[in-house]
VEXDREN-2710 file (C-alpha; in Angstrom, 1 decimal):
% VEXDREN-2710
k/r/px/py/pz
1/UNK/53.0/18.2/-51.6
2/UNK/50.6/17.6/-49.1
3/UNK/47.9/16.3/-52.0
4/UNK/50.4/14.0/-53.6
5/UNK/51.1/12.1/-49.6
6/UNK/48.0/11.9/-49.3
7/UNK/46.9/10.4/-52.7
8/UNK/50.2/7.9/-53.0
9/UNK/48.9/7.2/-48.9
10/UNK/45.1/6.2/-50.1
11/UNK/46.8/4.8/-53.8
12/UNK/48.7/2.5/-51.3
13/UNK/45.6/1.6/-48.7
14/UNK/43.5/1.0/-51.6
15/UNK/45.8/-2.0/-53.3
16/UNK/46.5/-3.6/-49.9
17/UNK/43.4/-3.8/-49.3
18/UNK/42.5/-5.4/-53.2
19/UNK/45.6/-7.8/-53.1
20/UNK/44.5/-9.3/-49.3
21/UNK/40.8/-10.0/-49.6
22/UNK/39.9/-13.5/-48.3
23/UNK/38.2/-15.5/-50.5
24/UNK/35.6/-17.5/-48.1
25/UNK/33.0/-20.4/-49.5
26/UNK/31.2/-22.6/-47.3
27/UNK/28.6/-25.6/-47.7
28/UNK/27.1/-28.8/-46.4
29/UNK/27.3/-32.5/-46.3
30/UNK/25.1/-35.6/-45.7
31/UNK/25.4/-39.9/-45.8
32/UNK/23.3/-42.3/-44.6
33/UNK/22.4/-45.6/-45.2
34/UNK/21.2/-44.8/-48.7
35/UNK/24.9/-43.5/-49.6
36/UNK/27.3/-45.8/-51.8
37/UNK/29.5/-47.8/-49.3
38/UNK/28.1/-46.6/-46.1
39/UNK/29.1/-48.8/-43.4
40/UNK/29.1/-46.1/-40.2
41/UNK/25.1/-48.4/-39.3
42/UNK/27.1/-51.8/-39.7
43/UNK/29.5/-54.3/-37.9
44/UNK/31.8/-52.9/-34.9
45/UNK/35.0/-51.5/-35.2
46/UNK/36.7/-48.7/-37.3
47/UNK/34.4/-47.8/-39.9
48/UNK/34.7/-45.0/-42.4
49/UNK/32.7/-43.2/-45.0
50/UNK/34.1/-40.4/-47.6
51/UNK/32.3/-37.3/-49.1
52/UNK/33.9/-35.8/-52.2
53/UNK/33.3/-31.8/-51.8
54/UNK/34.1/-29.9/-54.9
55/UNK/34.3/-25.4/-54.7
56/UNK/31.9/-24.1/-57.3
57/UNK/34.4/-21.5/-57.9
58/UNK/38.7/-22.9/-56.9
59/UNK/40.4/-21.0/-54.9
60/UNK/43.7/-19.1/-55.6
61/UNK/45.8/-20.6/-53.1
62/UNK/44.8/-23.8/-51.3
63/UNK/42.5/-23.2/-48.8
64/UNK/42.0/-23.8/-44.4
65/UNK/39.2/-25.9/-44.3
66/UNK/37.1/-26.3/-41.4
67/UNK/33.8/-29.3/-40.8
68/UNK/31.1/-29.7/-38.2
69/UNK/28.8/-31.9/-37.5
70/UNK/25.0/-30.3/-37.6
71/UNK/23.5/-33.5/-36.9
72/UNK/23.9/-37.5/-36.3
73/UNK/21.5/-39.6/-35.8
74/UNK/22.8/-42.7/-33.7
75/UNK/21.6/-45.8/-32.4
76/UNK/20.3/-45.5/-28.9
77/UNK/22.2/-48.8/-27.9
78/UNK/25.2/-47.6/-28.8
79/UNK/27.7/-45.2/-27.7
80/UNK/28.5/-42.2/-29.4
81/UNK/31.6/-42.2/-31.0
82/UNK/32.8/-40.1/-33.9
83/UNK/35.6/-37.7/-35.6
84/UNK/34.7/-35.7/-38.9
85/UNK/38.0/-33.5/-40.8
86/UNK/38.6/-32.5/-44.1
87/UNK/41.2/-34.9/-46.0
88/UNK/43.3/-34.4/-49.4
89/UNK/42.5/-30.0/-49.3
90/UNK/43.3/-28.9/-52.7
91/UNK/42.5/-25.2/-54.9
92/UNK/39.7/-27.3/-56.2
93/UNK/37.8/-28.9/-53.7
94/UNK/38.4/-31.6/-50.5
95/UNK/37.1/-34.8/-48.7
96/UNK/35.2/-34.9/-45.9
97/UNK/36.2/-38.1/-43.5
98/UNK/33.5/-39.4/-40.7
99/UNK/34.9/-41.8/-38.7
100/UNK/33.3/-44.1/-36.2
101/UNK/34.6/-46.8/-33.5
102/UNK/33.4/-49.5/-31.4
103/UNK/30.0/-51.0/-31.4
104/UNK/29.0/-47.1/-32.4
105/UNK/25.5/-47.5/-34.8
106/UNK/25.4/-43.8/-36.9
107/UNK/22.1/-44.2/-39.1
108/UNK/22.7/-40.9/-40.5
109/UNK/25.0/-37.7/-40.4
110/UNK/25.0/-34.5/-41.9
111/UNK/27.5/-31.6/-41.4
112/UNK/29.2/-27.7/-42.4
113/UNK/32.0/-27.0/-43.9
114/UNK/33.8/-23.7/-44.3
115/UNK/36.8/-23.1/-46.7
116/UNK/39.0/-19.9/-46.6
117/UNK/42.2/-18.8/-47.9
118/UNK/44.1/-15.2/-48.3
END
């Protein structure tokens, strides 16, 4: 009695565990003044560029998805100003948004990304 608990107990553990894995992927983005429509160097006011991210592999459920900046390069008579998320999340992939304000001057930007879901 005791070996059948204990196998049904360890049966049980064992397909939690295989139905709640988290599936994780991650990656980077970068713009500049090279990229299609890049207007974050130009003109004053609210200026936006898009990056299209597609998952090598989709997801089963739409996933959280989480962006950084690793590093901006801005013009030094400027101030800083800028706000990077993840737009439009679907199983397949997302868009990254960089936004900038003001008379803000970003020559460049690069970033992280990291996507999870259960």
């Amino acid at each position: 009695m005791k070996k059948l608990f204990l196998i049904s107990t360890l049966f049980l553990l064992v397909s939690a565990f295989a139905f709640s894995q988290t599936q994780v992927l991650s990656g980077t983005f970068g713009a500049s003044a090279d990229t299609k429509s890049y207007t974050l160097n130009a003109n004053s006011g609210d200026r936006t560029i898009t990056i299209q991210v597609n998952f090598l592999k989709p997801f089963e459920n739409k996933p959280n998805v989480v962006c950084g900046i690793s590093s901006i390069d801005v013009d030094k008579n400027t101030a800083v100003r800028y706000a990077v998320k993840a737009i439009s999340v679907s199983r397949d992939g997302f868009t990254v948004e960089v936004k900038t304000w003001g008379d803000t001057k970003i020559n460049s930007v690069t970033g992280f990304w990291v996507a999870h879901a259960e």
